[in-house]
N, C-alpha and C positions, 0 to 999 in steps of 0.2 A: 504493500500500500504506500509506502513514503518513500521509497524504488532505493532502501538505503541513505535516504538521508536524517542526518541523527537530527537535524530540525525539525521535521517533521512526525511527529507523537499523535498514535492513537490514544482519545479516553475513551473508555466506556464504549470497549469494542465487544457486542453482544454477542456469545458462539450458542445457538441452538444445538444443541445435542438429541438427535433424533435416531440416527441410525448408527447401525453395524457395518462396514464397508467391507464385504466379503470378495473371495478370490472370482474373477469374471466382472468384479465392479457388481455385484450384487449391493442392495443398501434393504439389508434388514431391519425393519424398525425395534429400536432399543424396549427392553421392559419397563424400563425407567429413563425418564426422559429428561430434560435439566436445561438451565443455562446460563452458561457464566458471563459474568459481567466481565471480565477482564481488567479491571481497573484497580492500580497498587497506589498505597498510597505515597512512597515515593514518587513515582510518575506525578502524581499531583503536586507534591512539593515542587518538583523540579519545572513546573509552570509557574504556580504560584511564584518563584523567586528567579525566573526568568533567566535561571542555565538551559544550559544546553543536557546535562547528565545528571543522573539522580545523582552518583557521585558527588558533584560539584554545589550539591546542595548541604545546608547546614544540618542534616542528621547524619551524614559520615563526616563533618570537617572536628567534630571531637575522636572519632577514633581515630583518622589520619594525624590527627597533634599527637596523640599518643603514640602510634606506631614512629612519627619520629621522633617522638624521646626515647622510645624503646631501642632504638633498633640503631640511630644516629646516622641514619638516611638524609641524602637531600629529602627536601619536600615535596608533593605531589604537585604535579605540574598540567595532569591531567590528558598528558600523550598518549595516543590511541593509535592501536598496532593496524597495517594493512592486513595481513594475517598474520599468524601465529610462527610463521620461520623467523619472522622480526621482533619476537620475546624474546632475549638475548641478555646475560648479564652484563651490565657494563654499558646500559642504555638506558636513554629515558623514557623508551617505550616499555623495559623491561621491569624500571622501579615501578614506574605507574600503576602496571597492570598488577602487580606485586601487593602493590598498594589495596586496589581494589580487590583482588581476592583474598588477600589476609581481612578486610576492615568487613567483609561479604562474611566469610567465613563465623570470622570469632563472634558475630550476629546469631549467627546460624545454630552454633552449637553452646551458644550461652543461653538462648531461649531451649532448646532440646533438652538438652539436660537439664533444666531448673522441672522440665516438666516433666520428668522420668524416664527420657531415652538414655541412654550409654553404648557407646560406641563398640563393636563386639564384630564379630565375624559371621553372622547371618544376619537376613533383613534388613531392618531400618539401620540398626545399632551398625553396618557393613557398610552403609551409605554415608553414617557420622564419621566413621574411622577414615575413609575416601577423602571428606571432606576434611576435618583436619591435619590431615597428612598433605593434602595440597598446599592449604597452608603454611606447613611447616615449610614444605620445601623450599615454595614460593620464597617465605622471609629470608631464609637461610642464601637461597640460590642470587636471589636475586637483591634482594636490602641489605647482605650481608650481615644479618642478625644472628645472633651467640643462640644456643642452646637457651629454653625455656623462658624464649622472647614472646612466646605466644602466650602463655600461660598469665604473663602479666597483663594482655591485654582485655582481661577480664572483667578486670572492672569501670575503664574506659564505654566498653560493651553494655554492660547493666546499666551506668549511669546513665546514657542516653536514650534507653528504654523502659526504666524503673519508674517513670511517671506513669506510665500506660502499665505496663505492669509490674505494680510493686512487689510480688511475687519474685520477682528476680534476685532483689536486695536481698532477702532471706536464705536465696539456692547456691549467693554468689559462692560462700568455701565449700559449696559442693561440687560446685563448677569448678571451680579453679582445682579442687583435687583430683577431678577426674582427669581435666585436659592437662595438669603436671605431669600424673602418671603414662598418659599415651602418648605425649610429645618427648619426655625421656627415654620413653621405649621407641619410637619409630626414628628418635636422633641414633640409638644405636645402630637399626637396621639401618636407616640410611648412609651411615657409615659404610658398612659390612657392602652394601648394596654398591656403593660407588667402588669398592675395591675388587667386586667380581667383576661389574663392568667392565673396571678398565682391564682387567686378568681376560676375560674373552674376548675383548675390541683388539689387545695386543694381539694375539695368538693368530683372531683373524688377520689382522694387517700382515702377520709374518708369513700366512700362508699366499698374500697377494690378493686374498679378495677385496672386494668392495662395501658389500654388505653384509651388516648383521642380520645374524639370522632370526627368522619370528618364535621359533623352541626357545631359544635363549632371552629374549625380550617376556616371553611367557614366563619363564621361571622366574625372573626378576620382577614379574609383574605379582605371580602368587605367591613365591617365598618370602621375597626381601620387601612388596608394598609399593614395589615401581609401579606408579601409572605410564601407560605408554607414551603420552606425552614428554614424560623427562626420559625415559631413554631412548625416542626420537631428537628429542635436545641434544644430551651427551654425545649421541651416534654422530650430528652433525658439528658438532666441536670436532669431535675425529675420525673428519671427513669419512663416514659410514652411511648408508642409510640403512633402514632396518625396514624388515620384511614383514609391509604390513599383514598382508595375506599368508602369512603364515602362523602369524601373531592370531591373527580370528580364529585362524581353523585349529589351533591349538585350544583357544580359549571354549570352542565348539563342542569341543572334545570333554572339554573340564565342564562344561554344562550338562552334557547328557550323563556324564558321571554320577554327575550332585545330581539330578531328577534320578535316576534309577537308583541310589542310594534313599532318597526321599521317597519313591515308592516304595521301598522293600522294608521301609519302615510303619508306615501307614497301611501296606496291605492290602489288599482286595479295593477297600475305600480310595488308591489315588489310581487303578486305574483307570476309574469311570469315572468324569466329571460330566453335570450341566452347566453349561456356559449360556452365556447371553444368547446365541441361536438357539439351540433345545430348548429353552424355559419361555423365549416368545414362543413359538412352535405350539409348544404345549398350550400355552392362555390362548393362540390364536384359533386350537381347535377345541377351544372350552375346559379342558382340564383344570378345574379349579384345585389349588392349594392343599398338601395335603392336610388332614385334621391331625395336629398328634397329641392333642390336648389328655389322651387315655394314656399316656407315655407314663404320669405319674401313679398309676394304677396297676398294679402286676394283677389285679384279679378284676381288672374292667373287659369288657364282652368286647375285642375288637375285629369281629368281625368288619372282611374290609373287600373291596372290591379293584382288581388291577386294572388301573386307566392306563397305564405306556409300559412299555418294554425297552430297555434301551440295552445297545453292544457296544462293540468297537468300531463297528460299522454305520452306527445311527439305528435311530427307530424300527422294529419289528412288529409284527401283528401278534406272531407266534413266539413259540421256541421249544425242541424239544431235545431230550435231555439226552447224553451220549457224546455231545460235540464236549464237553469240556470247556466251554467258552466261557469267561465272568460277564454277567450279565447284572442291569439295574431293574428294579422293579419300581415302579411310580402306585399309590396305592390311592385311595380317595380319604384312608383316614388309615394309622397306623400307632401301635400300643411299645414301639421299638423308640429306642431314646437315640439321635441321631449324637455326632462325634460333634460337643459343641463347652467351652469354658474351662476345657484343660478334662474335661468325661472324657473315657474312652466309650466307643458307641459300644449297643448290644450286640449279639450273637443270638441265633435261634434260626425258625424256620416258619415258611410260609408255606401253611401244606391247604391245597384245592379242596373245596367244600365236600365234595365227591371221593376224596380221597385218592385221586387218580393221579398227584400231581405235587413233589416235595420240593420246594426250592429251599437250598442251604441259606442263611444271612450269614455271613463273617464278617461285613461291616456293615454301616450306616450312614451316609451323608445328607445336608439340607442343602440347596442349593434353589435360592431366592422363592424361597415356600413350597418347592418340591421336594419331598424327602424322598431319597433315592436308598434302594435297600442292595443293597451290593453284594452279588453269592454267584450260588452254578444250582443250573436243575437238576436234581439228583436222579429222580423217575418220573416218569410221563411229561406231560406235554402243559405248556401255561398260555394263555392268551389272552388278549385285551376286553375286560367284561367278567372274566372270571371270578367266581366269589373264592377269598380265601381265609384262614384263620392264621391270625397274626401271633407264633408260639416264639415266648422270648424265653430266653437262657435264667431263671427266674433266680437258679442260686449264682448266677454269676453277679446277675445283675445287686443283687443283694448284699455280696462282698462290695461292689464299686460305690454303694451309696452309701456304707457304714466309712469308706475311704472319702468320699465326700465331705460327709459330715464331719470326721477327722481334721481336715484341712480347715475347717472354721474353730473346729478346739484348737487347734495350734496355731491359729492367727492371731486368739483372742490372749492365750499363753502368752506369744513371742510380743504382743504389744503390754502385758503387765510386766513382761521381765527387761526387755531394752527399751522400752519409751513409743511414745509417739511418732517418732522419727521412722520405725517401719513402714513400707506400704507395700504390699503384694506386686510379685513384676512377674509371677506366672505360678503354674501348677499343672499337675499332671494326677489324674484322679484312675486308677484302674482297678483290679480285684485283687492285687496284694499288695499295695503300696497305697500312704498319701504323699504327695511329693508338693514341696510348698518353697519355691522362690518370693525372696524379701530384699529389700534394700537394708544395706546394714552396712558401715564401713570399715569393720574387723571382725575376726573368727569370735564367734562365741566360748567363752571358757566354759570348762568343764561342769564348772559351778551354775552356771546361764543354762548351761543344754540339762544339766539336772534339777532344776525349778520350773524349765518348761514341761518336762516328764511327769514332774509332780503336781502341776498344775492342773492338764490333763489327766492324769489316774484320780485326782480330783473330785473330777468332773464324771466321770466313768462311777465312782461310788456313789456322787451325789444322782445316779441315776436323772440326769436332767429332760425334761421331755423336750422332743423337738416339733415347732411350732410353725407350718409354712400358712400362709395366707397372699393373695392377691390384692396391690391397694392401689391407690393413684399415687404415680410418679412423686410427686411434690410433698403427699404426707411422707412419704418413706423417707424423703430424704431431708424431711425434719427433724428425726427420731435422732436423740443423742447416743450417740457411739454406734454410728450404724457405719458400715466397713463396705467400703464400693470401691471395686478398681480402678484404677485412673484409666482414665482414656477410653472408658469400655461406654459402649453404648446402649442404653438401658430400656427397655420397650414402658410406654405408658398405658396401661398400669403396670404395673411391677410386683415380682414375687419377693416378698420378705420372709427370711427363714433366721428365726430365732432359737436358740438354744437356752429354756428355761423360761423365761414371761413370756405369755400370750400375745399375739401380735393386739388385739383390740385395747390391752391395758396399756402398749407403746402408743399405738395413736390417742387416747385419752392424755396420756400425760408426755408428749415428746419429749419435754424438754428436762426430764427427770433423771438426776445424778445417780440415781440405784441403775441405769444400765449397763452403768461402764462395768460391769462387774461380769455384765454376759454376753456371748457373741451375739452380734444382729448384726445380718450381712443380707445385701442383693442377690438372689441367685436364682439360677435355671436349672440347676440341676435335681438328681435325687436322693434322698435323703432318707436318714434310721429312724424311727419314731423315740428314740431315746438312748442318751449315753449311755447306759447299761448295755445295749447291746453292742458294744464296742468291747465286750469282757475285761480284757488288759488292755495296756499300751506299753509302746517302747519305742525311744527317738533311735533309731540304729543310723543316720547319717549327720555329717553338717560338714559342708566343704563351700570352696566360692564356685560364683559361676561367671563375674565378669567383675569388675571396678566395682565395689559399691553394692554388690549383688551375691546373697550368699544363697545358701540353700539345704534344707532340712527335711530328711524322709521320717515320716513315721508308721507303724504297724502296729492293727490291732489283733485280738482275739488268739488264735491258735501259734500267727506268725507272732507276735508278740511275747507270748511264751516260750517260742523258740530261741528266740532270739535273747532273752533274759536267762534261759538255761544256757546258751551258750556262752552269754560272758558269764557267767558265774561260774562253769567250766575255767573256761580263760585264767580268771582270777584264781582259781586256785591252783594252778601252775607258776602262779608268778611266787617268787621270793616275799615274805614279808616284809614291809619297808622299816627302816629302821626308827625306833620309839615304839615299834609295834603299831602305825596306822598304815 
């Protein structure tokens, strides 16, 4: 639209979001449909005060003051590269841009983490770590900035956004702990990293080629945290270029890894998805939504009827059993708990009204209100109309929701024993384990993980009953000491699941100091009618899982007492320590 010219600024460029642009230029119409405004509020400023670049505007000119006191750079001058062979150190296209992706960055990851992301190696947390590391480089490569020049610009960062949100001021020494830790760690790799460089850039020069190879850009890109952009840089400092298409097909290679790794973990469930084409498909020939509202009911009537059949291949009418094929079943209503909040879904089987017809479940998936039952036909034949009876795995299911419920006695433990300062950053709920990630910023001693244990065995005597009800969104999340994941997004109304008072006695008095005492958490999932049935308990883990991020397994009932006969075993092998304790 402005053919390249940086004068020229779109606002409030409206994109309608209607379709799917499939292979052929097909345009499937979306499920859900949207439209962004496109308009930042930098972009606004930078009209309002009649630059040319958001840059050039007064919400980067405190960070840029900072970056040069930090770093004792010339000053930004605001030079804009033709492209990117003219990033260069030792230029003023090269500080500038330096300028601007450091003052970009430490924005970027000082809002993220105030809000509970951390930088890590899958996901979002793999995009943070990208991003600071660019930065680092950046300073380093190009402002000739010392080690743990970025760290300082922390608070530079919060101060020109802590008006808007004050939230920042508070997360500032969490931030700054985190980004110390990963900019010390990625200043060693990138050490290490510029010494294999130049160790393979020699070798090749001495064998007379000309180009690096893309295997080698790869490895520096996965082991050492090269982006290919910098050793396209270094390649052309000595005189190399490097092989971009080789660099892809390499990275191609590491993609289909990580996906079939990620399948073989998830199981039957990843490898059938509905996506945005199948789930129109379905609304557009009336399939409405499956019901799973019986999911919390192990002895509700679910009978259910099969609207779609799905393969590898797309939609079928039929299917009959002998092929070996994993196939999805789409139902009208279903009593199976799909894989949803850190649950592992159910197991069971969906056997034909008639008895002519056993489909295995080994996973569950929901995909945009279709619940997809994910198995193999074992005998006879299933078709679209079919009545079947929805048989779930009753004592599996039974173990996962005593491990359920587990995971909110140990939230409500871990926050009596370290403070307020925890808040949940995942879980993993199946039929022998609770597994409960928390933010914490050192190992728990010995003494911490034994008052959480005792906490819960507690609670296990006090037989506490458990309490789910259905309320509107906004009572729930009045109720004092109510524990909601950040970031999660909560349907209205919403299920509150208490352990010990009644959910009606919470909304009569929300704002009542006796809760703090009990867990009350948001949840979907299923759950024990009472701590008692949790028999024992035992914390058998507690290790990290990233910056900031620790993690604690616990087991009840049978595993529980194994697991206490076994250290007690242990301990009586060990020597007695001296005083006799």
């Amino acid at each position: 639209v402005n053919m390249d010219d940086p004068d020229v600024l779109e606002v409030w460029n409206l994109v309608f979001m209607q379709f799917n642009r499939e292979a052929g230029g097909l345009l499937r119409p979306l499920p859900a449909k949207s439209v962004d405004t496109g308009m930042g509020f930098e972009r606004l400023v930078s009209i309002l005060q009649d630059v040319r670049s958001n840059y050039d505007t007064d919400v980067f000119a405190p960070i840029f003051a900072e970056i040069e006191a930090v770093t004792g750079a010339p000053p930004y001058g605001g030079a804009l590269a033709a492209d990117a062979s003219a990033v260069l150190p030792g230029t003023a296209v090269g500080r500038d841009t330096a300028y601007r992706v450091v003052a970009d960055h430490i924005r970027t990851l000082s809002t993220a983490i105030a809000d509970g992301a951390l930088p890590s190696n899958e996901g979002r947390g793999y995009v943070l770590r990208r991003i600071l590391r660019r930065a680092v480089r950046y300073g380093r490569q190009m402002l000739g900035a010392e080690e743990g020049f970025f760290t300082k610009l922390v608070p530079a960062a919060v101060g020109s956004l802590s008006a808007a949100f004050p939230e920042l001021a508070e997360q500032q020494g969490h931030v700054q702990a985190v980004i110390a830790d990963e900019e010390a760690a990625f200043s060693s790799m990138l050490s290490r990293g510029i010494k294999e460089f130049n160790s393979r850039a020699e070798a090749i020069k001495q064998t007379g080629g000309g180009g690096f190879d893309g295997a080698s850009a790869f490895f520096l890109y996965d082991s050492m945290g090269f982006p290919l952009d910098l050793t396209e840089l270094m390649a052309r400092e000595a005189g190399l270029a490097v092989d971009v298409s080789g660099f892809q097909a390499a990275m191609e290679e590491q993609k289909a890894r990580s996906a079939a790794a990620a399948a073989a973990s998830k199981g039957d469930g990843a490898l059938l998805t509905l996506g945005p084409e199948q789930t129109a498909r379905l609304a557009d020939e009336g399939v409405a939504f499956t019901d799973d509202s019986f999911k919390f009911d192990l002895g509700a009537d679910a009978g259910a009827t099969v609207r779609a059949i799905y393969g590898a291949g797309g939609f079928v009418d039929a299917a009959e059993a002998g092929g070996g094929e994993t196939l999805g079943v789409v139902l009208d209503r279903s009593s199976f708990f799909s894989q949803a909040g850190g649950q592992v879904p159910d197991v069971g089987s969906l056997v034909e009204a008639g008895g002519g017809a056993t489909f295995r479940v080994s996973s569950v998936q929901s995909f945009g209100g279709y619940v997809l039952h994910v198995g193999s036909l074992e005998s006879g034949s299933l078709s679209a109309g079919d009545s079947v009876a929805c048989n779930v795995d009753g004592e599996r299911r039974r173990r996962i929701s005593k491990s359920h419920t587990l995971t909110h006695a140990i939230n409500l433990a871990l926050h009596q024993v370290l403070g307020e300062g925890v808040s949940q950053k995942g879980s993993l709920v199946d039929d022998s384990k609770a597994r409960f990630d928390f933010s914490h910023g050192k190992a728990m001693s010995a003494a911490e993980c034994e008052r959480v244990e005792a906490l819960v065995r507690t609670m296990v005597a006090e037989a506490l009953p458990v309490h789910i009800q259905t309320v509107p969104l906004d009572k729930a999340l009045a109720i004092n000491n109510l524990r909601a994941v950040f970031g999660e997004r909560y349907p209205d109304p919403v299920r509150v699941v208490s352990i010990g008072p009644e959910v009606p006695a919470l909304l009569a008095a929300p704002e009542s100091d006796e809760w703090e005492q009990y867990s009350i958490e948001l949840c979907g999932g299923t759950h024990i009618p009472s701590t008692s049935d949790f028999g024992s308990f035992a914390l058998v883990e507690e290790c990290a899982v990233a910056k900031g991020v620790r993690r604690v397994v616990g087991v009840a009932g049978e595993l529980a007492a194994e697991a206490e006969a076994a250290g007690a075993a242990l301990q009586s092998r060990l020597p007695p320590l001296a005083g006799g304790r």
